[in-house]
C-alpha positions as protocol buffer text, in pm:
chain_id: "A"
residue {
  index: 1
  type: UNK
  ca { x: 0 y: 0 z: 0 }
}
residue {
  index: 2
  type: UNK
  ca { x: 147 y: 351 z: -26 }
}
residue {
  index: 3
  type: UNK
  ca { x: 35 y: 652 z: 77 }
}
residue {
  index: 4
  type: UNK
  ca { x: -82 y: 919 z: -185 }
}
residue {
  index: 5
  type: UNK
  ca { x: 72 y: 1248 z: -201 }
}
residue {
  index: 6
  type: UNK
  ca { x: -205 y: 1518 z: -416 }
}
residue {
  index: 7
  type: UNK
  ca { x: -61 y: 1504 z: -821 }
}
residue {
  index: 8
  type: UNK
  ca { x: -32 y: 1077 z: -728 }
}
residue {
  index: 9
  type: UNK
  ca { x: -416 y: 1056 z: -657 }
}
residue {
  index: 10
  type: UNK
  ca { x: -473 y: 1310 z: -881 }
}
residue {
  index: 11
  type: UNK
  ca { x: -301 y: 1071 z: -1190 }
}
residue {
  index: 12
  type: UNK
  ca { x: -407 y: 752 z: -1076 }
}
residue {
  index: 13
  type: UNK
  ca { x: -850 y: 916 z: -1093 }
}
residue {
  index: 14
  type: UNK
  ca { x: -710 y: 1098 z: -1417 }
}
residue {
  index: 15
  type: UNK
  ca { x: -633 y: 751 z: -1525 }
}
residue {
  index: 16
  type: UNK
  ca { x: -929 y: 561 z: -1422 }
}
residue {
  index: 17
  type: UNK
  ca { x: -810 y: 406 z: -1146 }
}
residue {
  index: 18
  type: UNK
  ca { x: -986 y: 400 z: -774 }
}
residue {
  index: 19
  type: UNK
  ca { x: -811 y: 551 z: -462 }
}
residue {
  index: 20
  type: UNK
  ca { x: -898 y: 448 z: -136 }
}
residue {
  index: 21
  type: UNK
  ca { x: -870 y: 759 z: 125 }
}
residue {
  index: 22
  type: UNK
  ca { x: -1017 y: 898 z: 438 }
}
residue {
  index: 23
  type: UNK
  ca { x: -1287 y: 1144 z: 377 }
}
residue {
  index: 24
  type: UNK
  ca { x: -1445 y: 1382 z: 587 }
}
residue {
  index: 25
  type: UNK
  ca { x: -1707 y: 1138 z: 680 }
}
residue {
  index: 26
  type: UNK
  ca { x: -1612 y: 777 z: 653 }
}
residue {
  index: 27
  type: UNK
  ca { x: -1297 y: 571 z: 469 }
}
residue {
  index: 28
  type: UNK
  ca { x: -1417 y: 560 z: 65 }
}
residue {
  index: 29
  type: UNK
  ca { x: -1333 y: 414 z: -250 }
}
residue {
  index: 30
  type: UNK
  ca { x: -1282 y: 742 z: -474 }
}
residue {
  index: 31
  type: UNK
  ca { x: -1308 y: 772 z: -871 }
}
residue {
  index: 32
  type: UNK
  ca { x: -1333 y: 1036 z: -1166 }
}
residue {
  index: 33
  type: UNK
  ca { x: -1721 y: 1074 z: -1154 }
}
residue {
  index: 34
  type: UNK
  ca { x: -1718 y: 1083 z: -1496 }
}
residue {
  index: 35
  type: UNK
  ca { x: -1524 y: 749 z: -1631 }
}
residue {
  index: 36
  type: UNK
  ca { x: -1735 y: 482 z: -1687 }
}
residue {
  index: 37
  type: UNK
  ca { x: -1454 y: 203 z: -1618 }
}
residue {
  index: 38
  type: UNK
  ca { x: -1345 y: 334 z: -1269 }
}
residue {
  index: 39
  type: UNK
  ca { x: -1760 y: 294 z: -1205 }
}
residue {
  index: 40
  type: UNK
  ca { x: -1806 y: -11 z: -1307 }
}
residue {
  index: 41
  type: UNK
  ca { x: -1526 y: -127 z: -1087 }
}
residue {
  index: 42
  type: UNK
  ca { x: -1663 y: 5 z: -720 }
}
residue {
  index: 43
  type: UNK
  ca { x: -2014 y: -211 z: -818 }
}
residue {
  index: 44
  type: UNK
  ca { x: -1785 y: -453 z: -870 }
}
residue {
  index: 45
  type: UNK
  ca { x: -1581 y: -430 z: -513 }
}
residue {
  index: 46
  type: UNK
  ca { x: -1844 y: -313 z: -369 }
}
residue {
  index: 47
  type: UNK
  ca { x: -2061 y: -635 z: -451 }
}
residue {
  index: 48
  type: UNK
  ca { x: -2317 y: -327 z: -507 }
}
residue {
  index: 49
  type: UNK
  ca { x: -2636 y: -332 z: -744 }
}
residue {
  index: 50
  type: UNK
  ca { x: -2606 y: -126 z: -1042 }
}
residue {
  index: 51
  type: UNK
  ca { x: -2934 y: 4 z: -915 }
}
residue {
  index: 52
  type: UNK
  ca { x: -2831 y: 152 z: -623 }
}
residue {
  index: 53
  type: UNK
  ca { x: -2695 y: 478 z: -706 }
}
residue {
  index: 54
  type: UNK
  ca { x: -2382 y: 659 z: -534 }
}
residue {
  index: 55
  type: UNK
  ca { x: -2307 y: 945 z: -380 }
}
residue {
  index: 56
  type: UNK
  ca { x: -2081 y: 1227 z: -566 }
}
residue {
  index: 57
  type: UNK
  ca { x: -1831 y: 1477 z: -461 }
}
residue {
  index: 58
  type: UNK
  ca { x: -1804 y: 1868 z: -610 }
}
residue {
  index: 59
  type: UNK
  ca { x: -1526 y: 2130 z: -556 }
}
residue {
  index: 60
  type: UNK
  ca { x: -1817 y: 2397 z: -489 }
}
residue {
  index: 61
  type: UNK
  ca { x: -2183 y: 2581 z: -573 }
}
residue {
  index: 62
  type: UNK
  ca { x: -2075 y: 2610 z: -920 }
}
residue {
  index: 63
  type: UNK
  ca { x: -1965 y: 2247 z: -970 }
}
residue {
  index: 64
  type: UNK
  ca { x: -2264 y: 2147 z: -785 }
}
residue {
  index: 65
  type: UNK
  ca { x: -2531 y: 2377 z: -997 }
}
residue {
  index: 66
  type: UNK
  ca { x: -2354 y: 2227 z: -1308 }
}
residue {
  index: 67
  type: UNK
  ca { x: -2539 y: 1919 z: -1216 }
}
residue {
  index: 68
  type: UNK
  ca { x: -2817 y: 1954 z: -984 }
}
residue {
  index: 69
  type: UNK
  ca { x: -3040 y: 2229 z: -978 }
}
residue {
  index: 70
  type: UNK
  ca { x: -3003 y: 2405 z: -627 }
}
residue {
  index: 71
  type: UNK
  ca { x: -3253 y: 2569 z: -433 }
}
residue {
  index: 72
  type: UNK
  ca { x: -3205 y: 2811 z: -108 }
}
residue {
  index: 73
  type: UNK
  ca { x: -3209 y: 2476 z: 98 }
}
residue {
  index: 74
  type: UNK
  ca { x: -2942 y: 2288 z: -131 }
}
residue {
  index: 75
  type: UNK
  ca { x: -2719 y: 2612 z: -82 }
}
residue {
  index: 76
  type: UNK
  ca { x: -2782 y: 2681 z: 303 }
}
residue {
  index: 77
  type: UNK
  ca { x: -2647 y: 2305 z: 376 }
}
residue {
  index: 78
  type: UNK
  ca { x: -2415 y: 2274 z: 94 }
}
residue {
  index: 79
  type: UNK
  ca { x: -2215 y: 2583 z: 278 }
}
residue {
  index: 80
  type: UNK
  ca { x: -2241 y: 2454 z: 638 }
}
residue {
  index: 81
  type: UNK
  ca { x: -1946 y: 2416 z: 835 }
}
residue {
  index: 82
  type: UNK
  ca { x: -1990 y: 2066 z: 815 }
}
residue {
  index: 83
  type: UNK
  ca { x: -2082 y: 1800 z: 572 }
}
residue {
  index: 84
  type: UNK
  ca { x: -2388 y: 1731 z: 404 }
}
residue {
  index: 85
  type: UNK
  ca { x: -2478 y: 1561 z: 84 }
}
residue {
  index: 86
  type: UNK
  ca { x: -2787 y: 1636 z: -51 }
}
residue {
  index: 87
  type: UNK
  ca { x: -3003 y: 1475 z: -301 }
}
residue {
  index: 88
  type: UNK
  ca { x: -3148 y: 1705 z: -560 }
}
residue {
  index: 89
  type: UNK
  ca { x: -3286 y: 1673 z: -914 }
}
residue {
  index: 90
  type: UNK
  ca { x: -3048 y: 1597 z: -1206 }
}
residue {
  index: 91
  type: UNK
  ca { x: -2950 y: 1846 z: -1507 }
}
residue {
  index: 92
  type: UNK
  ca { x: -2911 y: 1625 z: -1794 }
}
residue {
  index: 93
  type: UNK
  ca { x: -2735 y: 1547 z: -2034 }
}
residue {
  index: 94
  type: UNK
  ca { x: -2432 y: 1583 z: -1860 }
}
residue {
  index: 95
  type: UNK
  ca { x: -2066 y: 1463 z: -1885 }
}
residue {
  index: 96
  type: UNK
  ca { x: -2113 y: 1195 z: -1572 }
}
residue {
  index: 97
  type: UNK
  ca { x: -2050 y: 820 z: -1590 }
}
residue {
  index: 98
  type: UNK
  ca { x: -2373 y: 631 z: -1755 }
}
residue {
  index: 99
  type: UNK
  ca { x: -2262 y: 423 z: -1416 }
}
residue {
  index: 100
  type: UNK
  ca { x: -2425 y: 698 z: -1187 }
}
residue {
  index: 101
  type: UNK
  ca { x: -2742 y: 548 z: -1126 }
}
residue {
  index: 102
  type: UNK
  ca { x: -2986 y: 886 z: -1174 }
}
residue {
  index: 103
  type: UNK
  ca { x: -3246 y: 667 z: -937 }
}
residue {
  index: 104
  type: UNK
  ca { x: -3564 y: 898 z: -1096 }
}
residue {
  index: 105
  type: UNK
  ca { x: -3329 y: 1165 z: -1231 }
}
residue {
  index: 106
  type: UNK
  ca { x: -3194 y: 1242 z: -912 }
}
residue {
  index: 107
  type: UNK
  ca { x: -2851 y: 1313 z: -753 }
}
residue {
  index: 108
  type: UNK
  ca { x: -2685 y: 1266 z: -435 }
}
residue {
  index: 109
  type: UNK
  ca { x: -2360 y: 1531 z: -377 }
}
residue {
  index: 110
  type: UNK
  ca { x: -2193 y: 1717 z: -124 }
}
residue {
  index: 111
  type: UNK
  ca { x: -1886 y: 1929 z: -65 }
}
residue {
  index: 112
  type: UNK
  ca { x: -1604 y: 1799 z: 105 }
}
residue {
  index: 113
  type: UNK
  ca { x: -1464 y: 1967 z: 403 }
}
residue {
  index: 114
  type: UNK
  ca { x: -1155 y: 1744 z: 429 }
}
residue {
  index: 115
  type: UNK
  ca { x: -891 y: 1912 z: 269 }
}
residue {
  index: 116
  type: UNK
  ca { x: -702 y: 1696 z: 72 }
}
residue {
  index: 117
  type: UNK
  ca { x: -1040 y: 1535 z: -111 }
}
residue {
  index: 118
  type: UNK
  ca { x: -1135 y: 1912 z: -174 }
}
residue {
  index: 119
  type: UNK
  ca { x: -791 y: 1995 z: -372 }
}
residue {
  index: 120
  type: UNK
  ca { x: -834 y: 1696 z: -538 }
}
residue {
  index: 121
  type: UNK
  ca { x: -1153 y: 1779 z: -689 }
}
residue {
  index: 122
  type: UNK
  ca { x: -993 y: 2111 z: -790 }
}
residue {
  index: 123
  type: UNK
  ca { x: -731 y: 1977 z: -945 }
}
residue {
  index: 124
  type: UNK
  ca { x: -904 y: 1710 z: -1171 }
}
residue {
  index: 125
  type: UNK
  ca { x: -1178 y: 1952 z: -1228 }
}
residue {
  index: 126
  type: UNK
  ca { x: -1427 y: 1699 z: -1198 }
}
residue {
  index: 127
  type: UNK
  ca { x: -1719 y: 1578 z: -952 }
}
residue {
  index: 128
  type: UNK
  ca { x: -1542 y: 1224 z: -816 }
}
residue {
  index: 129
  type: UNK
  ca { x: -1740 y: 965 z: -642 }
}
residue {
  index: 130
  type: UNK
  ca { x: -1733 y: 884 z: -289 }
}
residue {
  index: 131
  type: UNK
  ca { x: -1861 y: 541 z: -161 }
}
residue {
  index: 132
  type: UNK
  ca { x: -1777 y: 420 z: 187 }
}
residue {
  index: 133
  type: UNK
  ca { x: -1492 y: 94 z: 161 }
}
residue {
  index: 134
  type: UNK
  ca { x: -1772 y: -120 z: 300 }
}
residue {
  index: 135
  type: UNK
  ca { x: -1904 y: -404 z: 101 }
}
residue {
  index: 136
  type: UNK
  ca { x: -2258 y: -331 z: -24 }
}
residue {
  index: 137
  type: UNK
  ca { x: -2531 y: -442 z: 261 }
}
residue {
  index: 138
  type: UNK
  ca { x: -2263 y: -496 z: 539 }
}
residue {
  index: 139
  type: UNK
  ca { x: -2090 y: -318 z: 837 }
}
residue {
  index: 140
  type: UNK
  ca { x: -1818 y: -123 z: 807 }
}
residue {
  index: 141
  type: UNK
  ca { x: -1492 y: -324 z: 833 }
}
residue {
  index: 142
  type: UNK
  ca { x: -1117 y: -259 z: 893 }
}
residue {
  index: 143
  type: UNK
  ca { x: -1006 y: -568 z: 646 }
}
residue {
  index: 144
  type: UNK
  ca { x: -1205 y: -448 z: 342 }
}
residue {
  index: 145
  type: UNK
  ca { x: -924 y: -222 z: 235 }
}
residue {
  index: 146
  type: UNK
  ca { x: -711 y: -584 z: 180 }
}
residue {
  index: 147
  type: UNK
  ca { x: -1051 y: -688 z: -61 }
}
residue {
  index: 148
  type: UNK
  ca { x: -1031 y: -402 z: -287 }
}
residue {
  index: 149
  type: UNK
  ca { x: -844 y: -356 z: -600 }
}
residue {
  index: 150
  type: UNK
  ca { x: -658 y: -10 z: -491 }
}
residue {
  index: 151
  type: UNK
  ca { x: -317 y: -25 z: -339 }
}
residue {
  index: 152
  type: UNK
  ca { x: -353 y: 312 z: -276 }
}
residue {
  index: 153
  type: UNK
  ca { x: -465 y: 447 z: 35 }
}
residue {
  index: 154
  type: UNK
  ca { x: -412 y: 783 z: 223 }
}
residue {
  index: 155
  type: UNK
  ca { x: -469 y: 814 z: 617 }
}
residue {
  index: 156
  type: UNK
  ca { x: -742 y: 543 z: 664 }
}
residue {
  index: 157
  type: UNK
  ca { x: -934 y: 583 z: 990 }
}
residue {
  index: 158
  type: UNK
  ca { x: -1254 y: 389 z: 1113 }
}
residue {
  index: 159
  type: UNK
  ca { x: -1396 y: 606 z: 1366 }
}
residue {
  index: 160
  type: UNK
  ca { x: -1584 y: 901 z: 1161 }
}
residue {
  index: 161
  type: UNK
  ca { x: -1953 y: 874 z: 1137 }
}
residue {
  index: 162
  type: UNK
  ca { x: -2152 y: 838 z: 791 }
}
residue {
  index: 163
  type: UNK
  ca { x: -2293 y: 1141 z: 606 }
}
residue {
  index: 164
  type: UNK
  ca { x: -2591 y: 1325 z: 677 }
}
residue {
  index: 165
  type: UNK
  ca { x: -2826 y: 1269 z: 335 }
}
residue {
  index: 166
  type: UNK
  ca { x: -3113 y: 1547 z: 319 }
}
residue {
  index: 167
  type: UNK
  ca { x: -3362 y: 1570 z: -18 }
}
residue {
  index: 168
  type: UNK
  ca { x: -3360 y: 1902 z: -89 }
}
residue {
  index: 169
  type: UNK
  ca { x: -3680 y: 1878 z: -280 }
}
residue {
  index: 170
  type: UNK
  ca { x: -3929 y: 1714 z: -36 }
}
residue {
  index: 171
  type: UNK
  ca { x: -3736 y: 1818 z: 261 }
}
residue {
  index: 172
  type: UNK
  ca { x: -3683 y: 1497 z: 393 }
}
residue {
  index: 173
  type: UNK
  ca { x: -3354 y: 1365 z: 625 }
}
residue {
  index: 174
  type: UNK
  ca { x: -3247 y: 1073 z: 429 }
}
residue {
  index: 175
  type: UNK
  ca { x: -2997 y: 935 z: 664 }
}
residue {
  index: 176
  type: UNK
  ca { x: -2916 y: 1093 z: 1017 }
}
residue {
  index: 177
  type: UNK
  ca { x: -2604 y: 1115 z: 1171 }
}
residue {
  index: 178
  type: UNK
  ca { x: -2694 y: 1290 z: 1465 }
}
residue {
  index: 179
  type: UNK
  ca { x: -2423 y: 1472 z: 1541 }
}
residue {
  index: 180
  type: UNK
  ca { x: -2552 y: 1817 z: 1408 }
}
residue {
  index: 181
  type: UNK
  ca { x: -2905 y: 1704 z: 1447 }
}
residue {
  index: 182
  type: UNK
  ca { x: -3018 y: 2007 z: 1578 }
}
residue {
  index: 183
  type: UNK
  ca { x: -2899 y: 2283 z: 1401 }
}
residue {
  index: 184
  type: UNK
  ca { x: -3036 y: 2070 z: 1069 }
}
residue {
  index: 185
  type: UNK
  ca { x: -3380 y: 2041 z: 1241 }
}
residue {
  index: 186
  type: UNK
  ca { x: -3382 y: 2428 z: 1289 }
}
residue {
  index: 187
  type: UNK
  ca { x: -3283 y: 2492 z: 889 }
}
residue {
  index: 188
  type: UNK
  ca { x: -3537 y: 2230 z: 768 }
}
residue {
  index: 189
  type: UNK
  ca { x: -3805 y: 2397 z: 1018 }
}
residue {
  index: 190
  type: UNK
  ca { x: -3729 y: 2709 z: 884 }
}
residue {
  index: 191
  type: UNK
  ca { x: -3773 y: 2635 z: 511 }
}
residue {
  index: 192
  type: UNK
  ca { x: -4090 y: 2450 z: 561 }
}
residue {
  index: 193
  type: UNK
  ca { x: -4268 y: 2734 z: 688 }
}
């Protein structure tokens, strides 16, 4: 295994390849949002149906508006302090993978507050995908990083907790990670009245 410096990672996604790297969130499995082959391959070590859709990473508003369309809700959480993905609906065409599952033309995205991830991003100048190194349907496990194909890994952890998911649309928490609970209750109360 070897640990990534930024212009490594940044060759091995430009290449189609998978990284495996500690996100702001939880450990992932990281590729070029838009190459169908690096896709295809996290179904693949994920053991993960190609109709379950995954989760995508943006460098900012602008990356993020190129394509979902964002409402005051989708740009009040995508600029917290801390992270939130949000699922919104889909501008197409676009320039993504035909492996994103667009699950009734919809998208799931977030910003990354974790540093390196977010200079990544910059520097390929494309959304990347950001799936957790679990296996599809199971726990979270320290020995899954020896089951995937990537030999490259950067400061893997196993003690962060899993996103917040919030549909920006219906206004809906998707998945709850309690640990800002609050302060999203008071935005969501605040936009539904």
């Amino acid at each position: 295994m070897k640990n990534l410096s930024l212009n490594n990672a940044y060759k091995l996604l430009n290449n189609k390849q998978i990284i495996s790297l500690e996100t702001d969130t939880v450990p992932g499995l990281v590729a070029d949002a838009c190459s169908d082959e690096a896709l295809q391959n996290i179904y693949k070590i994920k053991n993960r149906s190609l109709n379950k859709p995954l989760s995508m990473m943006v460098s900012d508003l602008d990356m993020a508006g190129k394509y979902v369309f964002l409402n005051r809700l989708a740009v009040q959480l995508l600029n917290l302090e801390f992270s939130v993905t949000i699922v919104a609906m889909a501008k197409l065409p676009n320039d993504l993978s035909r492996y994103i599952n667009l699950k009734n033309q919809f998208l799931a995205l977030r910003i990354p507050k974790d540093e390196f991830l977010f200079k990544l991003i910059c520097k390929l100048g494309n959304p990347v995908i950001a799936t957790s190194l679990n296996i599809s349907g199971e726990d979270f496990s320290d020995n899954l990083v020896k089951n995937t194909s990537s030999p490259y890994i950067r400061n893997i952890k196993t003690n962060n907790n899993p996103s917040l998911i919030i549909n920006v649309i219906n206004k809906k928490i998707i998945r709850n990670n309690i640990v800002n609970e609050e302060k999203i209750k008071m935005i969501l109360n605040n936009e539904i009245r």
